[in-house]
C-alpha positions in Angstrom: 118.8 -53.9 -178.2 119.9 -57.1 -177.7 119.1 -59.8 -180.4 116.6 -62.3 -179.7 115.0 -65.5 -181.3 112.1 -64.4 -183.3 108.9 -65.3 -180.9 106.6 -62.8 -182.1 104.7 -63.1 -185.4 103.5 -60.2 -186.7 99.2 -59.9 -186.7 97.9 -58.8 -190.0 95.9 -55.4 -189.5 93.3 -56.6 -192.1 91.5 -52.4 -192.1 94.4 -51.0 -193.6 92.8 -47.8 -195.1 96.1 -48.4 -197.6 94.1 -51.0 -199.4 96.2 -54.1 -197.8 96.7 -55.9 -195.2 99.6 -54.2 -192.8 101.7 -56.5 -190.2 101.4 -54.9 -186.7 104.8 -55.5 -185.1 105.4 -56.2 -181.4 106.1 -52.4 -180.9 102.9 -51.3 -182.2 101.2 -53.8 -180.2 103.1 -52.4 -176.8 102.1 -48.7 -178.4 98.4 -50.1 -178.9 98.3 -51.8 -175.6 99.7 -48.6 -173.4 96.8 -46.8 -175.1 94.5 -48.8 -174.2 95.1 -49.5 -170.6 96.4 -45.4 -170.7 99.3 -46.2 -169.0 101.0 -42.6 -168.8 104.8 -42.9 -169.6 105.7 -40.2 -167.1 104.2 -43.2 -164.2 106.7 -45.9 -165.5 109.8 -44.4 -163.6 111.8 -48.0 -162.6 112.1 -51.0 -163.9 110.2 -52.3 -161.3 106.8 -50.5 -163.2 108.4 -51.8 -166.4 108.3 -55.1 -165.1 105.0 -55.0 -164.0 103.3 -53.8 -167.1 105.2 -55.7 -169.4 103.6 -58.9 -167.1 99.7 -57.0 -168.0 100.8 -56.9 -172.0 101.8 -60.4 -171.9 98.3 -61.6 -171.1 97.0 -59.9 -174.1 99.4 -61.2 -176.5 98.5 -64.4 -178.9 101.5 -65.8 -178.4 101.9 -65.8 -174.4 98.3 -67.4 -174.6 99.2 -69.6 -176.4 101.9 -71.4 -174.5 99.6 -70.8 -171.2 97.6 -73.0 -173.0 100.2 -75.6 -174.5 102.0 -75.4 -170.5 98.7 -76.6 -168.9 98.6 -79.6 -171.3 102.2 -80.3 -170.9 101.8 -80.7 -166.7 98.6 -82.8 -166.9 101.1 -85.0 -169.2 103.5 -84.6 -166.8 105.9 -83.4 -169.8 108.5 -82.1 -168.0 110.9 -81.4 -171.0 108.4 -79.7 -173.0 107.0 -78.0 -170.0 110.9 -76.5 -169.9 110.7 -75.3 -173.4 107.6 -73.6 -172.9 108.5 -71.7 -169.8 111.8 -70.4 -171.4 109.7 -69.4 -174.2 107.3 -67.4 -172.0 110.4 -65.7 -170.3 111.9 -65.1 -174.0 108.6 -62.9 -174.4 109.0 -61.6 -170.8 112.4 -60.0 -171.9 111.5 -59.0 -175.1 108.3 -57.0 -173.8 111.0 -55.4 -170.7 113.5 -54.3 -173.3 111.1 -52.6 -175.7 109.0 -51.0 -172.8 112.4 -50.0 -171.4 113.7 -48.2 -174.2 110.0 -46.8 -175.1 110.2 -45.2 -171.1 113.6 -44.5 -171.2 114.4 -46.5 -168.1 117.8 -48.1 -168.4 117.9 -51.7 -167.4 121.5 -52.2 -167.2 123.2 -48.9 -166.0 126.6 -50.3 -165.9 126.5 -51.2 -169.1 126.1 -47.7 -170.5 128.6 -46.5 -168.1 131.4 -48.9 -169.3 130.0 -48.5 -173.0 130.4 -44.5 -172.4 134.3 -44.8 -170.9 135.4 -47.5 -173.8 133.7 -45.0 -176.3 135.1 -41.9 -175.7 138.4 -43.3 -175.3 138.0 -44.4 -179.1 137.0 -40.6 -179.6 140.1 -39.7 -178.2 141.7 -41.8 -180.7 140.9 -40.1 -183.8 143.2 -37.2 -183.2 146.4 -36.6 -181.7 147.5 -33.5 -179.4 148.3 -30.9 -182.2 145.2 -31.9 -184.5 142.8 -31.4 -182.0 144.5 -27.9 -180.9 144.6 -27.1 -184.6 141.6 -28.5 -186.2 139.2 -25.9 -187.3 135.0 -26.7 -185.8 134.2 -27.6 -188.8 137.2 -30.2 -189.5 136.4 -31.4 -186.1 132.9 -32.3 -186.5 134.0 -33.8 -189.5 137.0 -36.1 -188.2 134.3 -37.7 -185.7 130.8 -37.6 -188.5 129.0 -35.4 -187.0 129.4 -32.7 -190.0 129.6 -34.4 -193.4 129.7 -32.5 -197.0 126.3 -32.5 -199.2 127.6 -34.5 -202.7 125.3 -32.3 -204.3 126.0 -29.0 -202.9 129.6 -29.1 -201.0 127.5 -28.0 -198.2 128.3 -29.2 -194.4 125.2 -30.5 -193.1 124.6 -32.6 -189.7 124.6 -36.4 -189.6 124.5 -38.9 -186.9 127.7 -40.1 -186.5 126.9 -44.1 -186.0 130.9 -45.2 -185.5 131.4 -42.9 -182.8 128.5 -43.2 -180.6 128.2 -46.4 -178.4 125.4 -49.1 -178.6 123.2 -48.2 -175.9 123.1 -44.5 -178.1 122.7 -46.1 -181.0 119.5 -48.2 -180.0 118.3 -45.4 -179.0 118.4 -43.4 -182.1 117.3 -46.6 -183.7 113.9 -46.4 -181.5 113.9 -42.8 -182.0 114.1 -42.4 -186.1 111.4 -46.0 -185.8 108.9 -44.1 -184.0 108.8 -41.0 -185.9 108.4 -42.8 -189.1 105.4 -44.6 -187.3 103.8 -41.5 -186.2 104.3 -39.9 -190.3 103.2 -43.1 -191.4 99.9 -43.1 -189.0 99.2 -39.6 -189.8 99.3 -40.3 -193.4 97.2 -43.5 -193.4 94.7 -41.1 -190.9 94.6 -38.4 -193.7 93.7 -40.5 -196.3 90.4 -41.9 -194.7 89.1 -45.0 -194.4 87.4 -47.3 -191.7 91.1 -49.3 -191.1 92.9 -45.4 -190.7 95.0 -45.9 -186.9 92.5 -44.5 -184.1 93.5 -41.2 -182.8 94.5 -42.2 -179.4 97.2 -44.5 -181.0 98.7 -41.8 -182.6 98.1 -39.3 -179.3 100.4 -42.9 -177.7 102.8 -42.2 -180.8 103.2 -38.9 -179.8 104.0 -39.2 -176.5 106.1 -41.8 -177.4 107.6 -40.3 -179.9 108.7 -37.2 -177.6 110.3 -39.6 -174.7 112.2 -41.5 -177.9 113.3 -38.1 -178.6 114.3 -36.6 -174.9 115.8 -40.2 -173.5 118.5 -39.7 -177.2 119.2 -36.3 -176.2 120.2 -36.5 -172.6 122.0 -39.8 -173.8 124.1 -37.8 -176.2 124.4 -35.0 -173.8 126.0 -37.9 -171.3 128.5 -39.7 -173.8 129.5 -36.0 -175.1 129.6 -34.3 -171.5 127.7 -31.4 -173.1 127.8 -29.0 -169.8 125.9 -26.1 -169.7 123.4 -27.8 -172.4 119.7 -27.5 -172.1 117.3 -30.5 -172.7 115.9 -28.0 -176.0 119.8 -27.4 -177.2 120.1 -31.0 -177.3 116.7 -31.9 -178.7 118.0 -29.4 -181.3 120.9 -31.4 -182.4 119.1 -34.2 -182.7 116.5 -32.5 -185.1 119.8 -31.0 -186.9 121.1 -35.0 -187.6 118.0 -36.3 -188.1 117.1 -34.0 -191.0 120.4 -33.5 -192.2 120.3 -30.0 -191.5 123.2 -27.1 -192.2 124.3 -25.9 -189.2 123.1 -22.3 -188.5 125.4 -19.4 -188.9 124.1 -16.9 -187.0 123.9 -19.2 -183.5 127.5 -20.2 -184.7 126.3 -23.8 -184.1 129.3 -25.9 -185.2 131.1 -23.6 -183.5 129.8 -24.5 -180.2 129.1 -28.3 -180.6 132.8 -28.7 -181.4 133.8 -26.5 -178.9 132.2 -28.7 -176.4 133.5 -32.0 -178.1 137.0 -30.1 -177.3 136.5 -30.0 -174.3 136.0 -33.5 -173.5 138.7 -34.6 -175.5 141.2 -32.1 -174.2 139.6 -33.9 -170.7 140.5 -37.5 -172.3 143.7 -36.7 -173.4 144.9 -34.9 -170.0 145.7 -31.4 -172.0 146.2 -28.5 -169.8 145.1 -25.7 -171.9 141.3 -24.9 -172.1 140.6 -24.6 -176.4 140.2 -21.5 -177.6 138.4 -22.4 -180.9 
């Protein structure tokens, strides 16, 4: 996501059942506000209905109010430089609401960006090895050139890890949004569990959820893209995902490094214009 001057001030949730006062961020106020107006994310499918809600949210938030208010005064005054200032600040929200509802839906707001992002990225994949590597590299040595597979310091085990360098922005955010929301939803759970009039209402969590899946399906089908994983299911590539997320050894008996890397190969061997299907 794009960086932005800092227009939203977090809101003290005063009933934290935690004991103290917790800062509600502009994503749990989008997540509170979808709940409460039960905007389904499977009916936000352009960025046309993106638009359009992020225009109801804005009418509920403090700050949006606020320069409303502050807007009114500065046309009766016939300000017009202020009255400048305040509009770009209302369409600095406006954006700010569109990009985070458009990475919480999944609904890409610049498709030729991810496109070029995808060609100038794999072409830096393709860098990383030269012909006879990449027809001689074992999976595992692979995965490792391009940190996907990294050893455990502890065990010498090879486990799964997001590999951040290698992936493009637009992947990146998204992983970003992904690994934000689940720590939301443990966190809410938690605070739930341990009682308390301030604990997070159950349909916020229910949003967190839902949320929580799309985060999860929109990174999946993005890494599927950049990778060009034919043949893979949505669950194969929800699986990966789990498997870099937690860190997790790949599993023997599905021969599961085996196959990711064999279908990396493939879209190098693509990249690099080599003939020869791998074997490996």
């Amino acid at each position: 996501m794009h960086e932005h001057e800092p227009i939203f001030s977090p809101i003290q949730n005063t009933n934290s059942a935690l004991g103290h006062p917790a800062e509600l961020t502009l994503k749990d106020r989008i997540n509170t506000a979808l709940s409460e107006v039960n905007e389904g994310l499977d009916q936000i499918s352009s960025i046309e209905d993106v638009q359009e809600i992020a225009f109801g949210i804005m009418d509920e938030l403090p700050e949006s109010r606020e320069i409303s208010t502050e807007l009114q005064r500065a046309r009766q005054d016939r300000n017009s430089i202020k009255e400048t200032e305040l509009v770009q600040k209302q369409k600095n929200i406006y954006s700010n609401l569109v990009e985070e509802l458009a990475l919480i839906a999944g609904i890409e707001t610049d498709q030729g960006r991810v496109e070029r992002e995808n060609a100038e990225y794999r072409i830096k994949l393709g860098d990383l090895f030269d012909d006879s590597s990449l027809v001689s590299d074992s999976s595992d040595d692979l995965l490792m050139k391009i940190g996907m597979l990294e050893q455990d310091s502890e065990t010498s085990n090879l486990r799964f890890n997001f590999p951040e360098k290698v992936f493009p922005p637009h992947v990146k955010e998204k992983w970003d949004h992904y690994i934000d929301i689940v720590a939301r939803h443990t966190s809410a759970i938690l605070e739930r569990s341990q009682g308390g009039a301030g604990a997070k209402d159950p349909s916020f969590i229910t949003q967190l959820d839902v949320i929580r899946t799309h985060a999860h399906n929109n990174l999946s089908m993005a890494i599927k893209n950049f990778l060009v994983l034919d043949g893979w299911d949505l669950e194969k590539c929800r699986n990966l995902v789990i498997k870099m997320r937690d860190k997790k050894l790949p599993t023997i008996e599905t021969a599961e490094s085996h196959v990711t890397a064999r279908s990396v190969r493939l879209l190098l061997f693509e990249l690099k214009g080599i003939v020869d299907k791998p074997t490996k």
